[in-house]
Backbone as CSV, one residue per row, in Angstrom:
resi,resn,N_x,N_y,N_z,CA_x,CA_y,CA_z,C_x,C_y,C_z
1,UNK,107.754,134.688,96.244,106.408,134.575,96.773,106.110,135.759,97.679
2,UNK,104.761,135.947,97.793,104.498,137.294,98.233,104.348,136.553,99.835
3,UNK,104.223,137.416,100.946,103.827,136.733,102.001,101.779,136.696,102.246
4,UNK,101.011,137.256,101.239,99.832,137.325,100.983,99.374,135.513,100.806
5,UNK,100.442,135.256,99.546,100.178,133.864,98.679,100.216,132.643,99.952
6,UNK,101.644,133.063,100.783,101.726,131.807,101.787,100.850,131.990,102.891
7,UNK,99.965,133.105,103.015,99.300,132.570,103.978,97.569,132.187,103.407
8,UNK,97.660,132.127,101.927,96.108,131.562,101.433,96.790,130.316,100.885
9,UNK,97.826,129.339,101.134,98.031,128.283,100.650,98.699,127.297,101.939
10,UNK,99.082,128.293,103.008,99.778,126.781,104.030,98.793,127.038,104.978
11,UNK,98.492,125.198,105.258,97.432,124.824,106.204,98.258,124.376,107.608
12,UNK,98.057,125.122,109.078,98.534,124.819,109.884,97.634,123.865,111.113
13,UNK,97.879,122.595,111.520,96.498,122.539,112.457,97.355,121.426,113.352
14,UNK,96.644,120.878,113.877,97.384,119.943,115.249,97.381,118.578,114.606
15,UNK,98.319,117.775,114.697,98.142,116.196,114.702,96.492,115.787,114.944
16,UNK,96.418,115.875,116.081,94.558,115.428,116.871,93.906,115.937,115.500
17,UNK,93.829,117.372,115.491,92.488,118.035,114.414,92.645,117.103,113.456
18,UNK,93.345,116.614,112.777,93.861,116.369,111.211,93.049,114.993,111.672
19,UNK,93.921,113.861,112.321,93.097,112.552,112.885,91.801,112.709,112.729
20,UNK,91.447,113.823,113.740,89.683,113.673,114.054,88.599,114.234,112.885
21,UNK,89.193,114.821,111.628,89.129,115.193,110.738,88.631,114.019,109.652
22,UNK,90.128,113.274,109.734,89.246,111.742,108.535,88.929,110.553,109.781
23,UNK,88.617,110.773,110.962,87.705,109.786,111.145,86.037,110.305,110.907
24,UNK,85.919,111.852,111.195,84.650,112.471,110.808,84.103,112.603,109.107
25,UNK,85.292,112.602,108.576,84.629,111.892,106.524,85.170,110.530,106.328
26,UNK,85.349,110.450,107.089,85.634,108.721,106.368,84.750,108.452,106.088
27,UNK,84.557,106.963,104.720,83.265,106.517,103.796,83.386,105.257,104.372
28,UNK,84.161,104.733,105.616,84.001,103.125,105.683,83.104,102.891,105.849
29,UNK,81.984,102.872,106.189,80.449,102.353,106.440,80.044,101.877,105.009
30,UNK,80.555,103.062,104.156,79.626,102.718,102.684,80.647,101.138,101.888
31,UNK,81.041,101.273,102.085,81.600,99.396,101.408,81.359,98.455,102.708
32,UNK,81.604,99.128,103.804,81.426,97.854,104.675,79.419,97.161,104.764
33,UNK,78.916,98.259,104.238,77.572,97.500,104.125,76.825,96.982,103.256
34,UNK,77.738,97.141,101.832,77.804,96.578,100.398,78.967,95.503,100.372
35,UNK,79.369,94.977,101.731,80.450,94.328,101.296,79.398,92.606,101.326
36,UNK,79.971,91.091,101.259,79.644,90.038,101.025,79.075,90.006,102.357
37,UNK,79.247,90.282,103.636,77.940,89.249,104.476,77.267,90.989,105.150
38,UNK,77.417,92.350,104.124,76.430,93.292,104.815,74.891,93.183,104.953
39,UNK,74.690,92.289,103.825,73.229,92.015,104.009,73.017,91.299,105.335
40,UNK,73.719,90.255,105.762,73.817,89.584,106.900,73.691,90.119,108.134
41,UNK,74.530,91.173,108.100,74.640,92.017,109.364,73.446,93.230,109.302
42,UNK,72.750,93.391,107.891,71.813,94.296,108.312,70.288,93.399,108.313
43,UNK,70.539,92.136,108.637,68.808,91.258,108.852,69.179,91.142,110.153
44,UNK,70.547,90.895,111.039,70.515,90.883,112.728,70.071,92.280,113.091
């Protein structure tokens, strides 16, 4: 491997970034408001 290749393929970042990363794309909202009582919770 060239040292060009390893640095356009290894991702270095902190524990925290990575965490705060999939709480910022996470899709839970989208089933939790299609789930059985979301209609419920979106007439309160």
């Amino acid at each position: 491997m060239k040292q060009d290749d390893i640095k356009s393929n290894v991702l270095t970042t902190t524990l925290e970034s990575a965490v705060n990363w999939g709480r910022k794309h996470s899709l839970w909202p989208i089933p939790f408001g299609t789930a059985c009582c979301g209609i419920e919770f979106m007439g309160v």
